[in-house]
N, C-alpha and C positions, 0 to 999 in steps of 0.2 A: 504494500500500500504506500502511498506517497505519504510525503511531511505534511503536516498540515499545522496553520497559527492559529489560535482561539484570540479575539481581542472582545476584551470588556469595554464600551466606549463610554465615557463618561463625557461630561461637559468641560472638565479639567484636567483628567485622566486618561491614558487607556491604560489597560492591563493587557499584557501579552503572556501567550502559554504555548510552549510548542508541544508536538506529539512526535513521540520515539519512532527509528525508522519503521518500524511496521504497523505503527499506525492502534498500538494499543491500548498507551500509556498517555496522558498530557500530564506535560512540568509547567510549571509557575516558571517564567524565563525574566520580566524586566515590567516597569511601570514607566510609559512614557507619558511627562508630564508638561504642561503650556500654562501661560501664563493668562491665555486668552481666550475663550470659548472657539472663535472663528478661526483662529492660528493655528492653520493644522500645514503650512508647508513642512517644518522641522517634524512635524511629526509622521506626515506621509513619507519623508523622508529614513526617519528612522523604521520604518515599516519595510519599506524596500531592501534594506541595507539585511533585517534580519528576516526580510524572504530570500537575500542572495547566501546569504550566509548558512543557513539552515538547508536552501535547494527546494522551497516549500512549493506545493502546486497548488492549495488550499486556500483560502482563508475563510472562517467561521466566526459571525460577528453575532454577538449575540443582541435579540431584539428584544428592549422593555417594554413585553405588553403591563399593561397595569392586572390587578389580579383579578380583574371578570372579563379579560379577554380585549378591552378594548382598546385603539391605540390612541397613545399623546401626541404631546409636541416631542418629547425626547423621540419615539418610532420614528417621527419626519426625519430628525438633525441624523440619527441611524443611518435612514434609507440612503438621504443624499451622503454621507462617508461613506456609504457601500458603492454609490455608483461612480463617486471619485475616486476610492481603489481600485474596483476594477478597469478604469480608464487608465489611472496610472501602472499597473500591475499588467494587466491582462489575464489576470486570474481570474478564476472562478469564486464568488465571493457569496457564499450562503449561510441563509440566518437564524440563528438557534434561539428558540425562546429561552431569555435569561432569568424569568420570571424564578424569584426564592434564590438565585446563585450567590448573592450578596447577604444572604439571611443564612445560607449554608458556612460561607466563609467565614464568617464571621460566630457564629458556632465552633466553628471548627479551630480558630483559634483562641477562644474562649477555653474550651476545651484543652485545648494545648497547653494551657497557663499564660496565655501571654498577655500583658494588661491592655488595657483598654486602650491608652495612652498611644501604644506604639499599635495595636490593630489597625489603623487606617494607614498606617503604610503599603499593609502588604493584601487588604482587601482584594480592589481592585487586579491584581496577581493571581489571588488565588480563586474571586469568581470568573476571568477566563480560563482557570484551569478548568470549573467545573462545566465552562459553556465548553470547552473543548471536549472534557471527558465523554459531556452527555452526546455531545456528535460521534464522537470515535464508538462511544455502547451501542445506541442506534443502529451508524454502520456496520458492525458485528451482529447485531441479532439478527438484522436484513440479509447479510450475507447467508447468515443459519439457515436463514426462515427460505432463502431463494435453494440452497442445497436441499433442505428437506424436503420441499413442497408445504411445509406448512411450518407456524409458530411455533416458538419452545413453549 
């Protein structure tokens, strides 16, 4: 299976996470940060750099529906950074409901011991890990489910 990036996009943030060469595993890799909501040249930049760097054919962006399914303004500012990637990239650039990933990571470092204080550094990181994970689980059960003829 190809590389693939998971990016969490925030307003001030992204979160990047890449997936292991076969496509099983996503790691928490880097938080790229702007000063600016609309300042995304340094940041589209830093995107490319670690799709050349990684060899990624992917990218998985995750989409904030709100939690009854419907979309915001945050889904618009999403959609158009998806259609700017894929203009600059030429990849393939598909969108994983992120809905609870930032409720999980932040669980999850909780759990971990880590204070409160230093948790928003590494949020962001670790909800596109889970937007990544939950694409790479997806693509495995599909694959299952197309070998088998039917679901697990």
């Amino acid at each position: 299976m190809d590389r693939m990036i998971g990016l969490d996009f925030g307003s001030k943030t992204v979160g990047v996470a890449v997936s292991d060469g076969l496509g099983i595993t996503a790691q928490g890799l880097e938080i790229i940060r702007r000063t600016s909501e609309n300042k995304l040249r340094q940041t589209c930049a830093r995107i490319e750099a670690i799709i050349d760097e990684y060899d990624v054919k992917k990218i998985v962006l995750g989409l904030p529906k709100h939690m009854n399914n419907t979309l915001g303004d945050r889904v618009e500012k999403t959609l158009a950074f998806k259609e700017m990637l894929e203009r600059r990239t030429g990849l393939e650039v598909v969108t994983w409901d992120e809905r609870l990933t930032t409720v999980a990571a932040d669980r999850t470092m909780m759990e971990a011991g880590i204070r409160r204080e230093h948790r928003k550094e590494y949020v962001d990181m670790l909800a596109a890990e889970y937007i990544l994970q939950g694409y790479l689980d997806y693509c495995h059960m599909q694959e299952h489910k197309d070998d088998e003829g039917q679901s697990v």
